[in-house]
C-alpha positions as CSV (number, residue, x, y, z in Angstrom):
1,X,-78.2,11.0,93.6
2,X,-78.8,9.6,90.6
3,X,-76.5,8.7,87.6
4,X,-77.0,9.1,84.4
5,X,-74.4,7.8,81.1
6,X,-75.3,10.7,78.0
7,X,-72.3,9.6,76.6
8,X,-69.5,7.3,77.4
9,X,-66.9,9.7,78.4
10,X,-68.0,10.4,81.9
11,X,-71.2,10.0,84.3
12,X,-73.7,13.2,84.9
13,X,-76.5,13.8,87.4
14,X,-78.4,15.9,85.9
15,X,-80.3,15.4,82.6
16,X,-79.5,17.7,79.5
17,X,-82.0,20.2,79.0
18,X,-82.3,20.8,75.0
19,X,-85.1,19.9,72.6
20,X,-83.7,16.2,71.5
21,X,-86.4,13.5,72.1
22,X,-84.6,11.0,74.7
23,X,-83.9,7.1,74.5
24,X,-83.6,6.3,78.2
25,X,-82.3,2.9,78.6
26,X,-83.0,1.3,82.3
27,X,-81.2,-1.6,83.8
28,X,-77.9,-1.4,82.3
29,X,-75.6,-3.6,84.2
30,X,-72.4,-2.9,86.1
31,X,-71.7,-6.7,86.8
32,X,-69.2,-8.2,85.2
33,X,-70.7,-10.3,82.7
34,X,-69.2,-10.0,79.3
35,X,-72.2,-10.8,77.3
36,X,-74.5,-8.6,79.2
37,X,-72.2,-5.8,79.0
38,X,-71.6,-6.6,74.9
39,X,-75.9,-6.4,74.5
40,X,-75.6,-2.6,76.6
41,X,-72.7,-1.8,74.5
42,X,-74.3,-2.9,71.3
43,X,-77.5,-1.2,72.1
44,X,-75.8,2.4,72.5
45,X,-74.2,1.8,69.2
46,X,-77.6,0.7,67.3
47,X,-79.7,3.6,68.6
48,X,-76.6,6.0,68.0
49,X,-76.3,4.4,64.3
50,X,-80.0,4.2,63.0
51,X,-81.5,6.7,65.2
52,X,-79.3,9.5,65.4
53,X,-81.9,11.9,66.4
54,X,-82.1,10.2,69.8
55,X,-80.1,11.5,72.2
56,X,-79.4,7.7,74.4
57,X,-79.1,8.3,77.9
58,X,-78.4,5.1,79.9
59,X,-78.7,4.5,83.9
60,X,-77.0,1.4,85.7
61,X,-79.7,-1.0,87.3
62,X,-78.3,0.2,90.8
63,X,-80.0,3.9,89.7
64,X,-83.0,2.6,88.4
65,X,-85.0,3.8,91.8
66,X,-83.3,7.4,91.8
67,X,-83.3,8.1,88.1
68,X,-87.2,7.1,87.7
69,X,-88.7,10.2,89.0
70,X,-86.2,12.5,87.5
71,X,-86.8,11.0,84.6
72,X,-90.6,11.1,84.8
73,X,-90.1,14.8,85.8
74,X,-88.1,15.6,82.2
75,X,-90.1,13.2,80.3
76,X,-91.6,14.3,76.8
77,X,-94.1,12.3,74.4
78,X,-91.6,11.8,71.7
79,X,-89.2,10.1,74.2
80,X,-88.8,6.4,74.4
81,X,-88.4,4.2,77.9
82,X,-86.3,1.3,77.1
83,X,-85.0,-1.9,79.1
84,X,-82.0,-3.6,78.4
85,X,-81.7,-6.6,76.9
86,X,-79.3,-9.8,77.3
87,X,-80.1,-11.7,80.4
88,X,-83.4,-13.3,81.0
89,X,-87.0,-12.3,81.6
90,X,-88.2,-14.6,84.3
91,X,-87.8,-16.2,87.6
92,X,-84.1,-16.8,87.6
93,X,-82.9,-13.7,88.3
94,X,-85.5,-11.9,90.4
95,X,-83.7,-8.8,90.9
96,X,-83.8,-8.1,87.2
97,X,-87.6,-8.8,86.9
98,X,-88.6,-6.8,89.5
99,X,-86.6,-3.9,88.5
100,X,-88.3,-4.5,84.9
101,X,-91.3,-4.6,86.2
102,X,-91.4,-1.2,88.1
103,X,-90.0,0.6,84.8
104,X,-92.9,-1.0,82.6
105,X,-95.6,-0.3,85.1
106,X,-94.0,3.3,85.5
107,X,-93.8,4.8,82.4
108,X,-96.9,3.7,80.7
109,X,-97.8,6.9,78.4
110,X,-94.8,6.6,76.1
111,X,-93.3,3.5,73.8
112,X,-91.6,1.7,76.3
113,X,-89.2,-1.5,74.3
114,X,-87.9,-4.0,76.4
115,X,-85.0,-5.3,74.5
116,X,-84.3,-8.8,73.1
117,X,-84.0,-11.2,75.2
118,X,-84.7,-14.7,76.6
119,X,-87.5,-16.0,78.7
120,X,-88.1,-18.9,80.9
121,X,-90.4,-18.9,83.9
122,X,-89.6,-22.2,85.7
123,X,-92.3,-24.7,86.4
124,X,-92.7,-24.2,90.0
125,X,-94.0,-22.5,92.4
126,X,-92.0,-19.7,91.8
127,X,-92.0,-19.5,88.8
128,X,-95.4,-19.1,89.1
129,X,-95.7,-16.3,91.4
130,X,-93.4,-14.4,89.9
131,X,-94.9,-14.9,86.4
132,X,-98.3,-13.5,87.6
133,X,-96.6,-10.5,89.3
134,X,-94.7,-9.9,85.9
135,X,-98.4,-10.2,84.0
136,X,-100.1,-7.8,86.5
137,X,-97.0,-5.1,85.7
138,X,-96.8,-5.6,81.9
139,X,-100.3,-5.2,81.8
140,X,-100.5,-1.4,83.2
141,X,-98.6,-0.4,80.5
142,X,-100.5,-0.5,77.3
143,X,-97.3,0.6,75.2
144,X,-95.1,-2.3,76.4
145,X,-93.7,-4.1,73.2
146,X,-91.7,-7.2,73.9
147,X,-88.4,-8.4,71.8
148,X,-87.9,-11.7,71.8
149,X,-84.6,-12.9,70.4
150,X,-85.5,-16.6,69.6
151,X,-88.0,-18.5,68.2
152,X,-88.8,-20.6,71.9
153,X,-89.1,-17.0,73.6
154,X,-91.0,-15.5,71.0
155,X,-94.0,-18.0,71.2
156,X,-93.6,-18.1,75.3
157,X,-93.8,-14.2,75.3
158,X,-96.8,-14.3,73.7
159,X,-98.7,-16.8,74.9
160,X,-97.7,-15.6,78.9
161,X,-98.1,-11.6,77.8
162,X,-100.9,-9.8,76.4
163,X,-98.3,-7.2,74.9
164,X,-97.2,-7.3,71.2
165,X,-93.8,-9.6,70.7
166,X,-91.5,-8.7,67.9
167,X,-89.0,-10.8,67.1
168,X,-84.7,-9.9,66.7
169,X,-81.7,-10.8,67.0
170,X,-79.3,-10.6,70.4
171,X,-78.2,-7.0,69.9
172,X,-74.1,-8.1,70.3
173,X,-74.7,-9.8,66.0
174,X,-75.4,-6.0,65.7
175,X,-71.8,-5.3,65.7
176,X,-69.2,-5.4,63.4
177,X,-67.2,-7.9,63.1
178,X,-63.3,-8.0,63.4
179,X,-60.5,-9.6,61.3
180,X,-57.2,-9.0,63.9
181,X,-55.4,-12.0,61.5
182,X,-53.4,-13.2,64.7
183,X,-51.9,-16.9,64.1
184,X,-54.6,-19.2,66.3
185,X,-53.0,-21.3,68.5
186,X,-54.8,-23.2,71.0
187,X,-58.1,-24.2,72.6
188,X,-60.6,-21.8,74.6
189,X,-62.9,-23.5,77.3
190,X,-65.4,-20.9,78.4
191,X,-68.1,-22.2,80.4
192,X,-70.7,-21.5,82.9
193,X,-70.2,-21.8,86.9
194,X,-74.1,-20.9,87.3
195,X,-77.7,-22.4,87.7
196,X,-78.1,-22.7,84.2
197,X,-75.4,-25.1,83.5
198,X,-75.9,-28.5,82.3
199,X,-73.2,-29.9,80.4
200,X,-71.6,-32.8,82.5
201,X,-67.9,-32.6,83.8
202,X,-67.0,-36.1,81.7
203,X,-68.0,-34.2,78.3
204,X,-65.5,-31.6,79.1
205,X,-62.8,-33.4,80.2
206,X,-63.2,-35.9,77.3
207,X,-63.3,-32.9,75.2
208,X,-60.2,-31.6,77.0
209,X,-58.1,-34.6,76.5
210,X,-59.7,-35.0,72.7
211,X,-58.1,-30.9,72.1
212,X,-54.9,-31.4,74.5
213,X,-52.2,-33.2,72.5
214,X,-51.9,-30.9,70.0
215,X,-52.3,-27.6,71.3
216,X,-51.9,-25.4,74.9
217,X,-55.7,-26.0,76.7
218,X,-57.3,-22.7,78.6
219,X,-60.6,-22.1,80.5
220,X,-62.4,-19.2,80.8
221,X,-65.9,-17.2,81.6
222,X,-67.4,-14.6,80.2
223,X,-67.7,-13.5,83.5
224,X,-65.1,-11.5,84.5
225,X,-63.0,-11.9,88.0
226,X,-61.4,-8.2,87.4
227,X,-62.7,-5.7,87.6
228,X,-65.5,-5.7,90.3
229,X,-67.7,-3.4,88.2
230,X,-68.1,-2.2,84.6
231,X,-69.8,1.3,83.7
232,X,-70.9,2.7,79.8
233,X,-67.2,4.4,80.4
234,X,-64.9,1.3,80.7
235,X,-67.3,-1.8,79.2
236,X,-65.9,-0.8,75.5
237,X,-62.0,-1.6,76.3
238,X,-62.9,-4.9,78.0
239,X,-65.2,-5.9,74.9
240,X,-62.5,-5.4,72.7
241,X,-60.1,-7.0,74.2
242,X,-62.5,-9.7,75.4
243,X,-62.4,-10.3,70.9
244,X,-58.7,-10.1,70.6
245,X,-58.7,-13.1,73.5
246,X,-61.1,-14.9,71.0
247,X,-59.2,-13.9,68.0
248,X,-56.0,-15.9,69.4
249,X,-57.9,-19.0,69.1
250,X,-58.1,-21.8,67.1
251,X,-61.4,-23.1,68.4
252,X,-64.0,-22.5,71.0
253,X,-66.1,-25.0,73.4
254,X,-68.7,-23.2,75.3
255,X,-72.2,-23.2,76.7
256,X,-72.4,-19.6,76.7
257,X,-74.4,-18.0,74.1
258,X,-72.3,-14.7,74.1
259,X,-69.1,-17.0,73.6
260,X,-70.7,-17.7,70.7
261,X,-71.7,-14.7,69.4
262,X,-68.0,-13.3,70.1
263,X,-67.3,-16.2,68.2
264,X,-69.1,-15.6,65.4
265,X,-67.9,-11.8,65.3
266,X,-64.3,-13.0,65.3
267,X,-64.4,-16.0,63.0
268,X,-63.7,-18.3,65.5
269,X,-64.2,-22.2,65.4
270,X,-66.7,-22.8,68.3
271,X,-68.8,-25.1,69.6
272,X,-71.7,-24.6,71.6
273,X,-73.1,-27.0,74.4
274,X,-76.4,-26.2,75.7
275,X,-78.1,-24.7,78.8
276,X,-80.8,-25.2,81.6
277,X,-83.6,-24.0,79.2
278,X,-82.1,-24.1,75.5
279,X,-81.9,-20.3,74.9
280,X,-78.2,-21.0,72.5
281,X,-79.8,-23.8,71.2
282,X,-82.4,-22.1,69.4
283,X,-81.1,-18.5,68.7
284,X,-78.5,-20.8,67.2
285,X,-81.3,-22.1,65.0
286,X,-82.5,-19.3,64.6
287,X,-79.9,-17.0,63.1
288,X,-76.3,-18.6,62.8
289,X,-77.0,-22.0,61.0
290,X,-75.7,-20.9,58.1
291,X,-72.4,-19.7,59.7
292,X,-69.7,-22.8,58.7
293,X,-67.0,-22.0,61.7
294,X,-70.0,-22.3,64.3
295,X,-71.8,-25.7,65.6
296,X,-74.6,-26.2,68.4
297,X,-74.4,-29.7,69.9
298,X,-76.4,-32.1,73.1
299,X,-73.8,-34.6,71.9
300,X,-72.2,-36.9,74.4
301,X,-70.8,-39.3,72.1
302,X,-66.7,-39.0,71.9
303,X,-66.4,-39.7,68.5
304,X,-69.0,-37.8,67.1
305,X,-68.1,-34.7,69.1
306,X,-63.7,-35.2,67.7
307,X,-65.3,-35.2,64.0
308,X,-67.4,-31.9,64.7
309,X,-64.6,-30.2,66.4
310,X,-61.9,-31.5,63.4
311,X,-64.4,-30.2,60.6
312,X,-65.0,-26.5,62.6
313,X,-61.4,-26.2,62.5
314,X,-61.1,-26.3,59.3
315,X,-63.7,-24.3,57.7
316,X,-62.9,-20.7,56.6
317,X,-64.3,-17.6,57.6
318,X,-67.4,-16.4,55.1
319,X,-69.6,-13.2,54.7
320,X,-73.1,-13.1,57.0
321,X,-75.1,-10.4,57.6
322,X,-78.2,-10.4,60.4
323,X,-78.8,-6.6,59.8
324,X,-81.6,-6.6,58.2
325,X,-83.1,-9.2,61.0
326,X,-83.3,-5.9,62.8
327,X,-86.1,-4.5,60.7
328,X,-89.1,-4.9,63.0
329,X,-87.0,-3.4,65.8
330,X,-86.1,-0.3,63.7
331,X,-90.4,-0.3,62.2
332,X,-91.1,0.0,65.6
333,X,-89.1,3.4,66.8
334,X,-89.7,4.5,62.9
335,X,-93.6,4.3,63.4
336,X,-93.3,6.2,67.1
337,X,-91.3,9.2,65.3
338,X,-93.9,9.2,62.4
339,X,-96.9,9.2,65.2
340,X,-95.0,11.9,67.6
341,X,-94.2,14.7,65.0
């Protein structure tokens, strides 16, 4: 039986039968990742928002199998097949590649997007294979556009696909941010127990012991140990609440990207350490630079990293805006209504 999310309120298995043209997004996950579940959250709310028309229709990554010939059976030309985005395209996580790869290879008569996101295929023999197997999908479908949300991905997207690659944003700086004016106290470790970690034990405890005398210490991930999965129907609660933690803080250390981002949304101090193949380091580049409470750093140096962490703590909270960075992402469903009516 398949699943289907038409709205967050509850779960459906059947697919509404009215004249809307569809935005079914594929892959939406039920793990507990708090940054992956921010990018499916975020996503609902920018199709909802700027493309009201749409009526978005999401199915966990579990469902993928059972939902793709329902939804081939319903499908319409105006409909779009999306992916989510978040994560990484590559050989890291092969059970999200191949489960990419057999939407993009399915659905090859309608615009299919798969969403901003990272990409490293490692430089191996892996890597590799499963790079070639990702070509030979993408290739089928000759209305696969790519979003690449950094510069790094952007440039290896197109020179490994033959697809088009726009370039976005992470959907999460789609979302508003908050003010919750809570008085800060304290410092918020939230760092990565996975492959792509690289930051060295010593850095953190120096950091640690640098942070310590003055204020109460705490570690986190993004990941969540409760509960064991997340659905469209309880991911919004644990977001928020996930920014109220955030919004307690008076500064951040972090190697994850999305601790960042909820950083940024928050106006939270935060430093960002880097990982396995540099995705925070250059979305950082890319589209928070110019954000004053935020800092990327490879620093080792003790010194250098106390006066980094001394001036984020003191800079104020300013206006940003990445909306517009959307626009090529919004051009492209705008041009597939145009061509479908």
């Amino acid at each position: 039986m398949a699943n289907f999310y038409v709205n967050t309120t509850e779960v459906v298995h059947k697919l509404p039968n009215n004249d809307r043209p569809k935005f079914y997004m594929f892959g939406v996950p039920s793990y507990t990742n708090m940054g992956d579940q921010a990018v499916s959250l975020a996503e609902r709310k920018y199709i909802e928002n700027e493309f009201p028309e749409y009526q978005y229709i999401e199915i966990l990554e579990e469902d993928d199998d059972y939902a793709i010939p329902i939804v081939q059976e319903h499908l319409q030309p105006s409909d779009i097949i999306a992916f989510t985005g978040g994560g990484n395209m590559g050989n890291l996580y092969h059970n999200h590649e191949e489960a990419r790869r057999k939407v993009f290879s399915t659905f090859v008569n309608n615009l299919t997007i798969s969403f901003p996101q990272s990409i490293h295929f490692e430089d191996n023999e892996d890597g590799e294979i499963e790079k070639q197997k990702s070509q030979e999908a993408y290739r089928k479908n000759p209305n696969l556009v790519l979003v690449a949300r950094d510069a790094q991905s952007f440039h290896r997207m197109q020179s490994t696909f033959d697809n088009p690659v726009i370039f976005t944003p992470d959907m999460v700086l789609y979302m508003e941010s908050v003010n919750c004016k809570f008085n800060r106290n304290g410092a918020l470790f939230v760092l990565r127990h996975d492959s792509e970690k690289v930051v060295k034990k010593s850095t953190i405890d120096n950091i640690k012991d640098i942070l310590g005398n003055e204020r109460p210490v705490k570690r986190v991930d993004t990941v969540l140990d409760e509960p064991q999965k997340i659905t469209p129907v309880t991911r919004e609660a644990l977001f928020d609440s996930e920014l109220e933690l955030f919004s307690h803080q008076e500064i951040i250390i972090t190697d994850r990207w999305h601790a960042m981002v909820f950083s940024v949304l928050t106006g939270t101090p935060c430093l960002l350490f880097g990982n396995s193949y540099g995705k925070g380091k250059h979305a950082y580049i890319d589209w928070l630079e110019q954000i004053d409470w935020i800092n990327y750093t490879d620093e080792t140096d003790v010194e250098r990293i106390e006066e980094m962490l001394q001036q984020l703590i003191s800079q104020k909270r300013h206006d940003y805006d990445v909306k517009n960075d959307f626009r090529q992402l919004r051009d492209l469903i705008k041009n597939n209504m145009h061509n479908k009516n």
